[in-house]
C-alpha positions in Angstrom: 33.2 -58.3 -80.5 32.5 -62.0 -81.5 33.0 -63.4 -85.2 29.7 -63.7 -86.5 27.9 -66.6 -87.7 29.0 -68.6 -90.9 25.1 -69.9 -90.8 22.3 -70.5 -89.3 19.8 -73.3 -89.3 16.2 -73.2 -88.8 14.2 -76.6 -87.8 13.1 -79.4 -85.5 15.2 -80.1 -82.8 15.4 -84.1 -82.0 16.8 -86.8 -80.3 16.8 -90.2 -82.1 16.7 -93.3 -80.6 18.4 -96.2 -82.2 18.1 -99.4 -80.2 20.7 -101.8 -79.7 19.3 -105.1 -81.1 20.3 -105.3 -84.4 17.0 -106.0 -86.5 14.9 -106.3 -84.0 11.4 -104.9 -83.4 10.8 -101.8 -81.6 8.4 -103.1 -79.0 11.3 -105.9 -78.5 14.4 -103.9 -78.0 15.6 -103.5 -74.4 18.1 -100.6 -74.5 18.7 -97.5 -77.1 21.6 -95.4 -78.3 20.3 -91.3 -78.0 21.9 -88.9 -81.0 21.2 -85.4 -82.1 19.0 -85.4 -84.5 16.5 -83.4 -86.9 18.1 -82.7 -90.5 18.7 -79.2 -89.9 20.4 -80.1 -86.4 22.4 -82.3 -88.0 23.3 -79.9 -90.2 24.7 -77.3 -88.2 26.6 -80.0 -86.5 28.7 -81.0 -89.0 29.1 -77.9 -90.8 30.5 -77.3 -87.4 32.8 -80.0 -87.8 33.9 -78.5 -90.6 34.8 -75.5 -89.1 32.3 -73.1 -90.0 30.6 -71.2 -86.8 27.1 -72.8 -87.0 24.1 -72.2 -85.1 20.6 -73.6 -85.0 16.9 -71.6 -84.5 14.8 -73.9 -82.7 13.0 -74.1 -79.2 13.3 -76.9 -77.1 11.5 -77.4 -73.9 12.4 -77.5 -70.0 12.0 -81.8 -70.4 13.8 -84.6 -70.4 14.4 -84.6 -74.3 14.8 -80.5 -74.5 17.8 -80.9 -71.6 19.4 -83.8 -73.1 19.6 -81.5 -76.7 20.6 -79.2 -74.8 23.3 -80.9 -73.1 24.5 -82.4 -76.3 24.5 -78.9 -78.5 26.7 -77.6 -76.2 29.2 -80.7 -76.4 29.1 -81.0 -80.7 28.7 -77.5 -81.5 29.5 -75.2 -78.5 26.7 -72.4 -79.1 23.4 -71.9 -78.0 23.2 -68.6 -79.0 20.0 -69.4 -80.8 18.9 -72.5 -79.5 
């Protein structure tokens, strides 16, 4: 039997996109940074962090973006029981 869930968040699943020229303009950057995003993603990571066994309710789709959450849940957090 597993140890059930400390908590579980319920919200947007994102991927931000910070480029890489300091101050620049967005129609002027060349090349972005990609992080896990979405406040209650964020969330559930670092109460991972922490130690607590988080999870997150959210869909994300069979794209580009929805694989590369994907990919990066499973690296910060480790379950995708609910995602």
């Amino acid at each position: 039997m597993s140890k059930p869930l400390d908590v579980i968040c319920l919200g947007r699943a994102a991927v931000d996109l910070y480029g890489h020229q300091f101050g620049g303009r967005l129609e002027d950057m060349q090349s972005f940074a990609k992080y896990l995003g979405g406040s209650s993603g964020n969330l559930a990571a670092g109460l991972g962090r922490l130690g607590l066994r988080s999870s997150m309710l959210t869909r994300v789709g069979d794209e580009h973006m929805g694989r590369l959450f994907a990919k990066r849940w499973r690296q910060k957090v480790s379950t995708l029981a609910m995602l």
